[in-house]
C-alpha positions in Angstrom: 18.1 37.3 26.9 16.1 36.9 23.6 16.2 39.6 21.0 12.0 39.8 21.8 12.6 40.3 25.4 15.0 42.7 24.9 13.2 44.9 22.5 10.0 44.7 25.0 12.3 45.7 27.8 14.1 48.9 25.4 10.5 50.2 23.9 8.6 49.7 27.7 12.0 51.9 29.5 11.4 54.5 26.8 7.5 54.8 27.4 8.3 54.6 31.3 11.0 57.6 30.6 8.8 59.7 28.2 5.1 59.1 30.1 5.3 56.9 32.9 4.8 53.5 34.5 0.8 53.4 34.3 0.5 55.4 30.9 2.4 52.6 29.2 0.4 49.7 28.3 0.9 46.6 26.7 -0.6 47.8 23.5 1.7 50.3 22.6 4.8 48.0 23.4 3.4 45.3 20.8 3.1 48.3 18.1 6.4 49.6 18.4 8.2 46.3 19.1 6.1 44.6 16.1 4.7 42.0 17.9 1.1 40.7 19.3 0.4 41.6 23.2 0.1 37.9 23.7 4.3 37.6 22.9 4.6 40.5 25.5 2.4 38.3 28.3 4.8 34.9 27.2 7.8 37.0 28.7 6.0 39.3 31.2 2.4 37.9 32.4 1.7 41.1 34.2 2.6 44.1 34.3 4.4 44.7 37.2 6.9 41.6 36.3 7.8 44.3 33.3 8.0 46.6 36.1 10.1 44.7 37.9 12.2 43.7 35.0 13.4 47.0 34.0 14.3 48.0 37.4 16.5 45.1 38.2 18.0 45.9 34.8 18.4 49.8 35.3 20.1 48.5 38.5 22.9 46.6 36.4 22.9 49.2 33.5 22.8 52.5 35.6 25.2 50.7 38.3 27.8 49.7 36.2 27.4 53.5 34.5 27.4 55.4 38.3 30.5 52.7 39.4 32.4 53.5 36.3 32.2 57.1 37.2 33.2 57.1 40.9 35.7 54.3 40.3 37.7 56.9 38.5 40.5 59.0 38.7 39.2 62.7 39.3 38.4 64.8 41.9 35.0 64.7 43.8 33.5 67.8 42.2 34.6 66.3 38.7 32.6 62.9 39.9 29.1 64.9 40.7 29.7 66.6 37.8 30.2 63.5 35.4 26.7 61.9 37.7 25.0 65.4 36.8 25.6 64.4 33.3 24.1 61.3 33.1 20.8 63.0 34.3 21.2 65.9 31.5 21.6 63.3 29.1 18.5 61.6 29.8 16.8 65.4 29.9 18.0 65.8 26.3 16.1 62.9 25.3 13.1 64.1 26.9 13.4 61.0 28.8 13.2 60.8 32.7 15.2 58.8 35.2 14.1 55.1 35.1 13.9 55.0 39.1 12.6 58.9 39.4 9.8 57.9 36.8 8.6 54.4 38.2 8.7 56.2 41.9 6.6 58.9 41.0 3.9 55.7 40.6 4.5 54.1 43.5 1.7 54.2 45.5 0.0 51.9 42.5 2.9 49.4 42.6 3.0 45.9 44.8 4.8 45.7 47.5 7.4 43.8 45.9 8.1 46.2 43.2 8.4 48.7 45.8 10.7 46.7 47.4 13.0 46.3 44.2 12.3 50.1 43.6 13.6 50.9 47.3 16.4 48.5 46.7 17.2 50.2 43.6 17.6 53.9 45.0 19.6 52.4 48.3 22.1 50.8 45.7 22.6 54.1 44.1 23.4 56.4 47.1 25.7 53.6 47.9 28.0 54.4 45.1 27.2 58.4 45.5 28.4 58.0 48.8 32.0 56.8 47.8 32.3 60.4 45.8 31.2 62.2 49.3 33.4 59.9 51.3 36.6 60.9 48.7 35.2 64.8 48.8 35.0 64.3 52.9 38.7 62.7 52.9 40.2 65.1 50.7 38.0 68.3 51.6 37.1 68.9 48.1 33.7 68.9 49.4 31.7 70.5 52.4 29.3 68.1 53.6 27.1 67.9 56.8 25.3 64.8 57.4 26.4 61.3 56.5 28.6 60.3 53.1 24.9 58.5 52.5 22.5 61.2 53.5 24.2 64.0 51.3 24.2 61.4 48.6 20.7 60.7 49.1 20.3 64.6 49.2 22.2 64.9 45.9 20.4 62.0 43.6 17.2 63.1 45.2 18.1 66.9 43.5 19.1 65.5 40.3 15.9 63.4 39.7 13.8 66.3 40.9 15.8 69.1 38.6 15.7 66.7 35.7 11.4 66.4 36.1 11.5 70.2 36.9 13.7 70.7 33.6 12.2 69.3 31.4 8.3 71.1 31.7 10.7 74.0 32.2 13.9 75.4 31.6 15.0 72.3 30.1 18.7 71.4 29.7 20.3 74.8 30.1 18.4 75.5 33.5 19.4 71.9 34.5 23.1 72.6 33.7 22.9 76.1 36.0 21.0 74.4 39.3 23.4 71.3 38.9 26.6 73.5 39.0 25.2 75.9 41.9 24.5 72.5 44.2 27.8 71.0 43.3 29.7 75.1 43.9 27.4 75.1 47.1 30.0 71.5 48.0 32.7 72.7 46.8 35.3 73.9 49.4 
C-alpha cells in the first residue's frame, strides 16, 4: 500500500473514531494528510470505497489484535478483560470503535458497505466466542445462550459503554461497568 493511501486511510479512521462516518469529508482528509482532494478521489472515487477500505482493514488490524488475545494463555475472565482493554484504550483517545462508529451510520451506507460492516461484527463474535467456549469448558464463566450470542452480547456492551463513556463518565466509569459484566460471568 502506498505511503498516500495509507495516510488517507490513518487520518479518515481517526475522523471516523472522533466524529463519525458522514462528518468526515474529503476536505479535511486532504488538509491533514497534505494533499489535494483530487489525490484522495485517485485512491477512493467515492466515499463509501473509503468506507469500505477501512473496514476491511479494521477487520485485519482489529482481527489479528482480538486473535492475539484469545489465542493466549490465560483464563477466560483474563481474556474479556484483555478485549475490555482494547475498547478503554480507544476511550482514552477519545476515539470510538471503528465498527461501533461506522454502524451508528448505517442506515446512510450502501448495501454493500453494510454488508462488509455486518461481515465485520460476525468475524468478531467469532473470535469472542472461542473465550466463551474456553470459559463454558472450564466453568470460569456462567453463560446462557450460545458461545456466539453471549459474545455478541459482550462486544455489543463494550461498544455501547465505550459511546456512553466517553460523553460521560469516561475511562474510569468504563473500567467499573466492564469489571461488573465480566464479575456478573465469572463463576
Amino acid at each position: 500500500m502506498s505511503d498516500t493511501r495509507t495516510k488517507i486511510l490513518d487520518v479518515a479512521e481517526d475522523l471516523v473514531q472522533t466524529v463519525g462516518v458522514n462528518a468526515m469529508s474529503y476536505k479535511h482528509i486532504s488538509e491533514a494528510v497534505g494533499i489535494r482532494k483530487a489525490s484522495i478521489h485517485h485512491h477512493f472515487p467515492k466515499k463509501e470505497d473509503l468506507v469500505d477500505e477501512l473496514l476491511k482493514r479494521c477487520q485485519t488490524t482489529y482481527g489479528e489484535n482480538y486473535r492475539a488475545i484469545v489465542d493466549e494463555d490465560g483464563t477466560a475472565p483474563e481474556k474479556l478483560r484483555k478485549l475490555a482493554g482494547v475498547f478503554e484504550q480507544g476511550l482514552l483517545q477519545n476515539k470510538l470503535c471503528l465498527v461501533g462508529s461506522i454502524s451508528t451510520d448505517k442506515n446512510t451506507l450502501p448495501a454493500h458497505s453494510c454488508d462488509i460492516l455486518k461481515d465485520s461484527i460476525k468475524m468478531t463474535v467469532s473470535i469472542f466466542a472461542t473465550v466463551f467456549a474456553q470459559g463454558r469448558e472450564d466453568n470460569s464463566l456462567r453463560i446462557s445462550g450460545t458461545d456466539e450470542e453471549v459474545a455478541y452480547t459482550f462486544l455489543s456492551f463494550l461498544v455501547g459503554t465505550q459511546i456512553v463513556a466517553r460523553s460521560h463518565g469516561g475511562d474510569d466509569m468504563f473500567n467499573k461497568a466492564a469489571e461488573i459484566m465480566i464479575k456478573a460471568l465469572e463463576c
